[in-house]
Biotite code that builds the C-alpha atoms (Angstrom):
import biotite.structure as struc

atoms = struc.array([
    struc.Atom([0.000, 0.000, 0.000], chain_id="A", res_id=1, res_name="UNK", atom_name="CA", element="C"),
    struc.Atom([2.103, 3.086, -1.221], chain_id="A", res_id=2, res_name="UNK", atom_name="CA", element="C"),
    struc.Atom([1.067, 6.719, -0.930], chain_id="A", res_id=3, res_name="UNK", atom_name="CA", element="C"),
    struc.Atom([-0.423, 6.379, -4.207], chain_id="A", res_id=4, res_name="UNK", atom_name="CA", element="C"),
    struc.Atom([-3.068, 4.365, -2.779], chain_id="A", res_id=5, res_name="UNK", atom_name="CA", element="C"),
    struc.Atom([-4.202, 7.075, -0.025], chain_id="A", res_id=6, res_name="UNK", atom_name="CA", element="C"),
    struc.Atom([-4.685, 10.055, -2.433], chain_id="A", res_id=7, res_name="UNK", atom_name="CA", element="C"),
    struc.Atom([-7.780, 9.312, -4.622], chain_id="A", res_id=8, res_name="UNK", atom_name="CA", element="C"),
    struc.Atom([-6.570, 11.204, -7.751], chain_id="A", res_id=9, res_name="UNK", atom_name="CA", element="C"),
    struc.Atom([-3.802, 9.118, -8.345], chain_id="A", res_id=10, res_name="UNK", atom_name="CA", element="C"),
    struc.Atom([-5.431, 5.972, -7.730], chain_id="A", res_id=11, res_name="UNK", atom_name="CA", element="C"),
    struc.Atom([-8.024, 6.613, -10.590], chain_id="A", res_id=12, res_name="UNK", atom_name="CA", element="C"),
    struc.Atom([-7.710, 4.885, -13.874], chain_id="A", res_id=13, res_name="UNK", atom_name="CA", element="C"),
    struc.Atom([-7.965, 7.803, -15.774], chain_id="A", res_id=14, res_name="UNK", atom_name="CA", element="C"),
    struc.Atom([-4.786, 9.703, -17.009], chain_id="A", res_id=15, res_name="UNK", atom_name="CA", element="C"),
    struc.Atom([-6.164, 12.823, -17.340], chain_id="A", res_id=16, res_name="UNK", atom_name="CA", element="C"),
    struc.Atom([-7.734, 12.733, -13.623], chain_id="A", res_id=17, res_name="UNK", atom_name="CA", element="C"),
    struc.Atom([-4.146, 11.020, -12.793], chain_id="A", res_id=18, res_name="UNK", atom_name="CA", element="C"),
    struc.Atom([-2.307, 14.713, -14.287], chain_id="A", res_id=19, res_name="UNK", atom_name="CA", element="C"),
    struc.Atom([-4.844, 16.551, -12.739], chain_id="A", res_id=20, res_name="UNK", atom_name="CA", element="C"),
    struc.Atom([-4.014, 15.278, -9.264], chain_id="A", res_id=21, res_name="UNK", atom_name="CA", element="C"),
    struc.Atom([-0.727, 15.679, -9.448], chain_id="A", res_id=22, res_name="UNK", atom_name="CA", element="C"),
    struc.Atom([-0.579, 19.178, -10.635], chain_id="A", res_id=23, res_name="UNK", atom_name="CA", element="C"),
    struc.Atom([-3.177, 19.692, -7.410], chain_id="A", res_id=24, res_name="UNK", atom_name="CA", element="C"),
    struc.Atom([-1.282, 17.690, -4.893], chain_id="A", res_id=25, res_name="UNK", atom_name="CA", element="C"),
    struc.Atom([1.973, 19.695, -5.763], chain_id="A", res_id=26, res_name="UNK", atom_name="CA", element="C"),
    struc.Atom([0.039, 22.865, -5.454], chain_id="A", res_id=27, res_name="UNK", atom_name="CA", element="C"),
    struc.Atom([-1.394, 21.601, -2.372], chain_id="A", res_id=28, res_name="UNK", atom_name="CA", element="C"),
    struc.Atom([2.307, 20.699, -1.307], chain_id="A", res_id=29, res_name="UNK", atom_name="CA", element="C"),
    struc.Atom([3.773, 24.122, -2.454], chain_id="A", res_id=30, res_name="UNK", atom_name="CA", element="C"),
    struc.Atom([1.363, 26.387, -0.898], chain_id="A", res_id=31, res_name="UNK", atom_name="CA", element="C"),
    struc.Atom([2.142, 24.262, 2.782], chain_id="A", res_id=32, res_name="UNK", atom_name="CA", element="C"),
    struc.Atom([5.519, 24.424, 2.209], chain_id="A", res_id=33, res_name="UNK", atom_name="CA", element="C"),
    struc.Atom([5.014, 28.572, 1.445], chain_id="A", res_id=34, res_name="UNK", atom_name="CA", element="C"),
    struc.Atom([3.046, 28.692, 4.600], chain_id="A", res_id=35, res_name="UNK", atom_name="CA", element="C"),
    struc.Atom([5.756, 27.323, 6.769], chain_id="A", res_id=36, res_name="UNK", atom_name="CA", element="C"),
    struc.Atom([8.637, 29.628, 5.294], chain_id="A", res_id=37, res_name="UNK", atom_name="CA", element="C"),
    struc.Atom([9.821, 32.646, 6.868], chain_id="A", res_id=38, res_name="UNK", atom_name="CA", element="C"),
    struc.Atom([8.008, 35.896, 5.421], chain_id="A", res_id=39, res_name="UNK", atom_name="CA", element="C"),
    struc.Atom([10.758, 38.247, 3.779], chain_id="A", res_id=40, res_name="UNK", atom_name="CA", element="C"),
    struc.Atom([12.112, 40.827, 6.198], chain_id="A", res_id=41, res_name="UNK", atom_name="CA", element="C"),
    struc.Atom([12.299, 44.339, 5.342], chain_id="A", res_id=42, res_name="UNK", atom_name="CA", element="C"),
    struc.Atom([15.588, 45.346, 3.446], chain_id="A", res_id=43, res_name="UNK", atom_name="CA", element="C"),
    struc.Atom([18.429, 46.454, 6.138], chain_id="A", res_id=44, res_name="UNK", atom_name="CA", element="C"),
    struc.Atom([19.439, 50.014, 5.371], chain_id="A", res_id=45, res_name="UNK", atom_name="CA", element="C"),
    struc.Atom([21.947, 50.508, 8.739], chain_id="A", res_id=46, res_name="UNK", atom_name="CA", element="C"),
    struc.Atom([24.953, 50.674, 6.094], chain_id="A", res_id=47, res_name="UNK", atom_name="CA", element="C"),
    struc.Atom([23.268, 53.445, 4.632], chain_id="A", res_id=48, res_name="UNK", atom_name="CA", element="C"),
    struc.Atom([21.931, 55.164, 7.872], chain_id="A", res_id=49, res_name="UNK", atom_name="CA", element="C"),
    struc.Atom([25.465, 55.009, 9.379], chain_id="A", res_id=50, res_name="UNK", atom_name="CA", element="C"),
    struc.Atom([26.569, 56.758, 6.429], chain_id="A", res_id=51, res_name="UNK", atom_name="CA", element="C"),
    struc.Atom([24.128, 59.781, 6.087], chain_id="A", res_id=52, res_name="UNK", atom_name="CA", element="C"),
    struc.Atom([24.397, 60.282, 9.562], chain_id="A", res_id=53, res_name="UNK", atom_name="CA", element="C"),
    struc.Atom([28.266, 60.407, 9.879], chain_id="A", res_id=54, res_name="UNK", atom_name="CA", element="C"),
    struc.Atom([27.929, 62.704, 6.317], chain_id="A", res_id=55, res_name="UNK", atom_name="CA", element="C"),
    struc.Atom([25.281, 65.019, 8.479], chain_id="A", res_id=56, res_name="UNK", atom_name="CA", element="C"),
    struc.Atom([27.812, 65.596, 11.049], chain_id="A", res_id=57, res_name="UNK", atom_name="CA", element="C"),
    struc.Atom([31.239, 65.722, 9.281], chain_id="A", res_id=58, res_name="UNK", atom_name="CA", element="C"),
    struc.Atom([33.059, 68.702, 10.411], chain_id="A", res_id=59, res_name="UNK", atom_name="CA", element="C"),
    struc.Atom([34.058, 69.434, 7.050], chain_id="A", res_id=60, res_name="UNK", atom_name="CA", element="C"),
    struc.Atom([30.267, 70.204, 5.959], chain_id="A", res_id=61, res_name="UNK", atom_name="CA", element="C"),
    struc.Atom([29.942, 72.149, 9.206], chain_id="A", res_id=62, res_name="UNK", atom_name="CA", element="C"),
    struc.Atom([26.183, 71.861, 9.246], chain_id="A", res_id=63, res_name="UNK", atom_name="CA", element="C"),
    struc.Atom([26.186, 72.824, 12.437], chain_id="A", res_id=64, res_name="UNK", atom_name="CA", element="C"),
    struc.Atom([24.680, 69.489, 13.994], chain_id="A", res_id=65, res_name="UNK", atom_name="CA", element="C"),
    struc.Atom([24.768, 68.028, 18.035], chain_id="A", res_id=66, res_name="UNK", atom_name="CA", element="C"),
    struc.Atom([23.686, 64.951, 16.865], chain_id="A", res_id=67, res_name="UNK", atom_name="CA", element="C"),
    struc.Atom([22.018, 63.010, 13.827], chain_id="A", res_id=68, res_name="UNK", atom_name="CA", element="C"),
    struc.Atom([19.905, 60.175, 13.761], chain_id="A", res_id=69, res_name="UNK", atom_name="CA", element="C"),
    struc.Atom([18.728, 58.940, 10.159], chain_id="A", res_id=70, res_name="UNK", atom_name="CA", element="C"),
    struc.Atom([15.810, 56.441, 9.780], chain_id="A", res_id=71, res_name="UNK", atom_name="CA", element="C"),
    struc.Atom([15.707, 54.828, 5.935], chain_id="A", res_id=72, res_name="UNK", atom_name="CA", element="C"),
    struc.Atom([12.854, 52.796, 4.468], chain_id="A", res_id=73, res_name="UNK", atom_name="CA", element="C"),
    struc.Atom([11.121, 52.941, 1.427], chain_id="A", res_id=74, res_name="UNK", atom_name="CA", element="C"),
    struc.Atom([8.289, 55.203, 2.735], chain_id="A", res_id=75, res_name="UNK", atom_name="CA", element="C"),
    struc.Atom([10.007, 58.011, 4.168], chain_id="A", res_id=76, res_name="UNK", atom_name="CA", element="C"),
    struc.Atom([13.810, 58.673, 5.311], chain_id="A", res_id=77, res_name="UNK", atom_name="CA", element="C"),
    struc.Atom([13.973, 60.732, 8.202], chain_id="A", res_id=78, res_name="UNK", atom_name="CA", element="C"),
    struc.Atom([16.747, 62.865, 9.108], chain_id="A", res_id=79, res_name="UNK", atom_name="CA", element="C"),
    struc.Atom([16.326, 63.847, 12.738], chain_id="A", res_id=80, res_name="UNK", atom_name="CA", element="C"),
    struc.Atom([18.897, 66.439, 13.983], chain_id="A", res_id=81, res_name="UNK", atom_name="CA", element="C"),
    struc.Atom([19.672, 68.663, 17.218], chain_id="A", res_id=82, res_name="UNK", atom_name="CA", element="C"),
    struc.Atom([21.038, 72.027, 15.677], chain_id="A", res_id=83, res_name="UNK", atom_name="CA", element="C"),
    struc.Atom([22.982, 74.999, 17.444], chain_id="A", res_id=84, res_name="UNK", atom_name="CA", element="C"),
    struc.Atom([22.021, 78.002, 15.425], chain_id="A", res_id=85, res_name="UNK", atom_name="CA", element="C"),
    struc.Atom([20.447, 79.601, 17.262], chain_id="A", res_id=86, res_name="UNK", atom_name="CA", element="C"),
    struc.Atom([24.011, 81.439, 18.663], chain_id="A", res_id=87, res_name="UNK", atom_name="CA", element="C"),
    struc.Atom([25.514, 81.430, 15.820], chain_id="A", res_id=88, res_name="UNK", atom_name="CA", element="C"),
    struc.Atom([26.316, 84.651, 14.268], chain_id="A", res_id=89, res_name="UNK", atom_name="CA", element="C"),
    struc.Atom([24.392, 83.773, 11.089], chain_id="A", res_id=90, res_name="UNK", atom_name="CA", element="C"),
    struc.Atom([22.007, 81.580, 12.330], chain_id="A", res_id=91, res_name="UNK", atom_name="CA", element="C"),
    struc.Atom([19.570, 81.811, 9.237], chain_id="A", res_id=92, res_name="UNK", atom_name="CA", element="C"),
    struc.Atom([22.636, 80.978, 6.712], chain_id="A", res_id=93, res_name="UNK", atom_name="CA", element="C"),
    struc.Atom([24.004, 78.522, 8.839], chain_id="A", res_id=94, res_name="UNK", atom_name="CA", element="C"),
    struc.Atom([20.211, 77.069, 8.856], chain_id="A", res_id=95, res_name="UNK", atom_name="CA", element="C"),
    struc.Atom([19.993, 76.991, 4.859], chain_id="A", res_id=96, res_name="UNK", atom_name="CA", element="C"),
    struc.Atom([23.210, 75.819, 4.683], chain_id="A", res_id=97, res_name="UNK", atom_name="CA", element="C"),
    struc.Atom([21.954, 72.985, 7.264], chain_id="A", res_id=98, res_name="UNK", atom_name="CA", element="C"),
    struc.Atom([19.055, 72.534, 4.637], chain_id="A", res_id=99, res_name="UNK", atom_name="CA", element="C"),
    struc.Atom([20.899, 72.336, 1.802], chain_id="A", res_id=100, res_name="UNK", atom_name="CA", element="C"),
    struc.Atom([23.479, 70.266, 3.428], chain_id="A", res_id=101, res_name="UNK", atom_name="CA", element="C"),
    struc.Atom([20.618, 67.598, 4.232], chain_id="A", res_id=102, res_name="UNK", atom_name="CA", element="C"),
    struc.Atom([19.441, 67.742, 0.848], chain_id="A", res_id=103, res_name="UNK", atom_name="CA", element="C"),
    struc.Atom([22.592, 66.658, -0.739], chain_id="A", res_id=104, res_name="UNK", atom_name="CA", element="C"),
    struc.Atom([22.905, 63.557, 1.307], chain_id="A", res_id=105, res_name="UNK", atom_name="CA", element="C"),
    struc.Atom([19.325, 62.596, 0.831], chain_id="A", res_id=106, res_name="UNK", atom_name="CA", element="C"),
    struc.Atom([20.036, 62.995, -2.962], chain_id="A", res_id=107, res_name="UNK", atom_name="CA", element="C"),
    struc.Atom([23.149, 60.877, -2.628], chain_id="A", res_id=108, res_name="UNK", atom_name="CA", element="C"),
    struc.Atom([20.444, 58.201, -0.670], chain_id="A", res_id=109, res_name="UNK", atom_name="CA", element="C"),
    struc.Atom([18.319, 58.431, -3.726], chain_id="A", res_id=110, res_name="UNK", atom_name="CA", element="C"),
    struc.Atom([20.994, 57.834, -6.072], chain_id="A", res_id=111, res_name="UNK", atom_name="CA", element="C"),
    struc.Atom([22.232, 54.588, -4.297], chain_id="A", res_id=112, res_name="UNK", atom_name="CA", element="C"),
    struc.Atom([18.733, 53.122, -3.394], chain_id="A", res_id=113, res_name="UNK", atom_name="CA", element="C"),
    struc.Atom([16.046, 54.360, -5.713], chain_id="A", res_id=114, res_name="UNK", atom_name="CA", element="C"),
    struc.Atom([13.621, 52.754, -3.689], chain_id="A", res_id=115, res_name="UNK", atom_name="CA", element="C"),
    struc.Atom([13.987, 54.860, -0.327], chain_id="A", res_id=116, res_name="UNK", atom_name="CA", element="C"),
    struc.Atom([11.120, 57.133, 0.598], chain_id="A", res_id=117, res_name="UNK", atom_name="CA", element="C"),
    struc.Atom([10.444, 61.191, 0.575], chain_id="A", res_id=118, res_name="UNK", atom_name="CA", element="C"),
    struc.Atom([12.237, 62.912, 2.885], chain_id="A", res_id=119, res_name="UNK", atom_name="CA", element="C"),
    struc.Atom([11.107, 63.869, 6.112], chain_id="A", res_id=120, res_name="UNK", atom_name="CA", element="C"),
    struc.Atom([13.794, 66.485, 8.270], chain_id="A", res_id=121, res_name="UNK", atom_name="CA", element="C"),
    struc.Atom([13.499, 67.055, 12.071], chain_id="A", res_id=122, res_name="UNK", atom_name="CA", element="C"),
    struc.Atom([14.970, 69.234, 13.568], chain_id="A", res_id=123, res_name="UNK", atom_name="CA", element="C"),
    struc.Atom([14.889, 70.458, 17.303], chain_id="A", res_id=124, res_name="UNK", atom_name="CA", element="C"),
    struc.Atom([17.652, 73.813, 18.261], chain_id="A", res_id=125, res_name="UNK", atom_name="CA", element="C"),
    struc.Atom([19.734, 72.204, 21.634], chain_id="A", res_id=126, res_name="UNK", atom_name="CA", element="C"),
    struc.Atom([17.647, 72.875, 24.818], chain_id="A", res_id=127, res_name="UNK", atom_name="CA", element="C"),
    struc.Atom([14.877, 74.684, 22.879], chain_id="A", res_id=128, res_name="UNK", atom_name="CA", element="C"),
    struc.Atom([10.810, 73.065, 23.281], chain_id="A", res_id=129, res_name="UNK", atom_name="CA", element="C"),
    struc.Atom([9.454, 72.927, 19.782], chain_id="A", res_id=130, res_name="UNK", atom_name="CA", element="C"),
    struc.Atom([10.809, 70.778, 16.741], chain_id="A", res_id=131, res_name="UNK", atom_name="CA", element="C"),
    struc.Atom([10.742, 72.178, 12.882], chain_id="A", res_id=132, res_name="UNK", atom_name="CA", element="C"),
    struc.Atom([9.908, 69.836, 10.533], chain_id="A", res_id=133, res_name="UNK", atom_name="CA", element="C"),
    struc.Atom([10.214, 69.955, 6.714], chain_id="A", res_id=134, res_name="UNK", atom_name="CA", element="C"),
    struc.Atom([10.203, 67.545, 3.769], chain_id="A", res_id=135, res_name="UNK", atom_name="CA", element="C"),
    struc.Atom([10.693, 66.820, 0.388], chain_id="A", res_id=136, res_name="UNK", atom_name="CA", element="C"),
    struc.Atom([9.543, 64.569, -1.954], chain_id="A", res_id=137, res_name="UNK", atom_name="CA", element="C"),
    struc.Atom([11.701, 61.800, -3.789], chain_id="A", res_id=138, res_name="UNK", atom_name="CA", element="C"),
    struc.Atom([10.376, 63.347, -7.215], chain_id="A", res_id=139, res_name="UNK", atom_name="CA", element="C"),
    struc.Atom([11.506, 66.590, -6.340], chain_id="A", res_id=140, res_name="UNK", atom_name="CA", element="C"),
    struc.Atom([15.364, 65.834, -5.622], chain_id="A", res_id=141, res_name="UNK", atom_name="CA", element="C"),
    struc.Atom([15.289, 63.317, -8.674], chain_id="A", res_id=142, res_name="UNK", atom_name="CA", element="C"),
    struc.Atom([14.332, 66.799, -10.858], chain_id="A", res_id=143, res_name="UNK", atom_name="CA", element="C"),
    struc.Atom([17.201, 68.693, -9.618], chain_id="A", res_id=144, res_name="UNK", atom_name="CA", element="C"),
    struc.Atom([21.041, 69.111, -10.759], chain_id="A", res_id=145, res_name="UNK", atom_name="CA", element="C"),
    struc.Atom([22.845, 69.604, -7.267], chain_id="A", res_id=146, res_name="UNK", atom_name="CA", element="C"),
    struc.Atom([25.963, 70.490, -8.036], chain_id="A", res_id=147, res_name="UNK", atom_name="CA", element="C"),
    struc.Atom([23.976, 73.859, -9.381], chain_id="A", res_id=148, res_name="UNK", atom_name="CA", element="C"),
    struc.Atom([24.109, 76.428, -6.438], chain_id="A", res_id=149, res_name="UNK", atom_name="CA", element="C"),
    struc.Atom([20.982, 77.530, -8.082], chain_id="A", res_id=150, res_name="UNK", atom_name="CA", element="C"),
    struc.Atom([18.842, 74.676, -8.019], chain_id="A", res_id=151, res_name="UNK", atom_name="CA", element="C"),
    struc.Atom([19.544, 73.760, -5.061], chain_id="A", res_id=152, res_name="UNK", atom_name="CA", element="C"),
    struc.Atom([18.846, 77.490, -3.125], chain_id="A", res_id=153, res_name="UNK", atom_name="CA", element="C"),
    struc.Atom([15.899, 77.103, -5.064], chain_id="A", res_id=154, res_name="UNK", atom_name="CA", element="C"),
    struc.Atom([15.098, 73.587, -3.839], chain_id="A", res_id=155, res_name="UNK", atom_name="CA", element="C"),
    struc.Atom([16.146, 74.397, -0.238], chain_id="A", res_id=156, res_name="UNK", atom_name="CA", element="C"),
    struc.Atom([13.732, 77.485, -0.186], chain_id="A", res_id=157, res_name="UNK", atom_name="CA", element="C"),
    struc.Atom([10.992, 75.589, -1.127], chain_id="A", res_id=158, res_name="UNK", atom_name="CA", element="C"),
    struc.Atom([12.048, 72.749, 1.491], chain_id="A", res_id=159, res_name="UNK", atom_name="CA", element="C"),
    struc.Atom([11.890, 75.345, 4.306], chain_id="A", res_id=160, res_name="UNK", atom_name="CA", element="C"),
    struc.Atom([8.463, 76.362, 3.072], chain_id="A", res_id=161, res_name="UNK", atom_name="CA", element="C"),
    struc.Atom([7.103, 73.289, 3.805], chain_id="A", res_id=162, res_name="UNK", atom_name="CA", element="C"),
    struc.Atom([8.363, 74.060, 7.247], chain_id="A", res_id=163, res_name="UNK", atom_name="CA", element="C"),
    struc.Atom([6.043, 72.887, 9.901], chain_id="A", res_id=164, res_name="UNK", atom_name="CA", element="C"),
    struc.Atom([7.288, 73.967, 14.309], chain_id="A", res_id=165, res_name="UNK", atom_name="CA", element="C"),
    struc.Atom([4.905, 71.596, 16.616], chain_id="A", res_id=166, res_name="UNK", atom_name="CA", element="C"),
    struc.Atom([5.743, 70.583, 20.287], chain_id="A", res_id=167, res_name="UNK", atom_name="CA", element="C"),
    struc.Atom([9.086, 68.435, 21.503], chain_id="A", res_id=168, res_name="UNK", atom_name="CA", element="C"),
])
């Protein structure tokens, strides 16, 4: 008595009801096999977080950054930063330049995983109670040449007019 003998397609006489039971009873095989395996896991960006962030606070861009933390998935990437502006002698420059500095490491993130999210910056002035917030679209940075000083005032002005403040 083989297995042959307990499945009731493949016992019949017919070939065609014979075919027909295997292809089933391999579905039937496949989909409890795809039940039982792992589902996939979302795609690991730390290699790329690590990197914006240590970008976002390399001395040599002096964006004027406490700290950094980026989050990257494919829905948004979120740069959230503690800035000291507010004493600095040109705070608002030092802010666009903080802007603009953000925007050309999300654009580098777009250009080595096209399938990361829009932009989403926070940003909270050391020992101050409200967070800005400001974003910008995937689209948007895709349209734009950045290594034009144009474009990219342009961008970062309209970046900063999506500027929202709201409670720490």
């Amino acid at each position: 008595m083989g297995i042959t003998d307990k499945l009731p397609l493949l016992n019949n006489k017919s070939k065609i009801v014979k075919m027909v039971g295997y292809v089933l009873y391999a579905f039937v095989i496949l989909m409890i096999i795809g039940a039982m395996a792992p589902a996939p896991s979302a795609k690991d960006y730390s290699t790329q977080e690590n990197v914006a962030e240590n970008l976002l606070l390399d001395l040599d861009f002096d964006l004027g950054l406490d700290s950094a933390e980026v989050s990257i998935d494919t829905q948004e990437v979120t740069f959230n930063c503690i800035t000291n502006h507010k004493d600095a002698p040109d705070a608002l420059g030092q802010f666009g330049h903080f802007v603009t500095g953000a925007l050309v490491v999300y654009s580098s993130l777009v250009d080595s995983t096209p399938e990361v999210g829009d932009l989403m910056i926070v940003a909270q002035e050391a020992n101050q109670p409200t967070v800005t917030t400001m974003t910008c679209s995937k689209s948007r940075i895709k349209e734009v040449d950045t290594t034009s000083e144009d474009a990219m005032s342009e961008l970062m002005a309209q970046v900063i007019l999506t500027m929202k403040k709201v409670p720490a």
